[in-house]
C-alpha angles and dihedrals in degrees: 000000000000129000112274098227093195091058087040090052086046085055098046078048095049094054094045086059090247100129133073108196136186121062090273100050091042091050099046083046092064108035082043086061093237096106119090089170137021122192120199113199092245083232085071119133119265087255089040089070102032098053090049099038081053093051099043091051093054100047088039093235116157114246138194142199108223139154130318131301091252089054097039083050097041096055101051087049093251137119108267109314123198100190132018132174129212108229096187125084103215092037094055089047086054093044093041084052084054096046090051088047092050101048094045095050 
């Protein structure tokens, strides 16, 4: 299997103190204004993914539908993890690269 570059750029982000996870944290990120991307595992409940996919839009915050719970949590060196938001400008920029990369290969 080869290496997923957008969970390997999640957990460089993680490190550097650039992510906020968990539905609490991820909400108060973007309606806080320190979120540029948010990422939703794509096994996300229904609500899950409303309720993220509303509030992005109205605070105009970019989102993405990425991984599974267990390997968004995995990668940041937490339990499973539904949302998460990148808190940091250029990392989400890097992330947000990866994640263009990864849908167009």
């Amino acid at each position: 299997m080869k290496p997923d570059k957008v969970l390997s750029m999640l957990g460089i982000a993680a490190k550097a103190h650039g992510v906020v996870s968990g539905e609490y944290q991820t909400e108060h990120a973007v309606k806080s204004g320190e979120a540029y991307l948010v990422i939703v595992a794509e096994d996300a409940s229904e609500n899950t993914r409303k309720m993220f996919s509303n509030m992005c839009e109205f605070y105009q915050v970019e989102i993405a539908f990425y991984g599974t719970r267990e390997s968004l949590g995995h990668c940041i060196g937490k339990e499973f993890r539904a949302s998460l938001a990148i808190v940091d400008e250029g990392l989400a920029k890097s992330v947000r690269k990866k994640l263009i990369q990864t849908t167009t290969e």
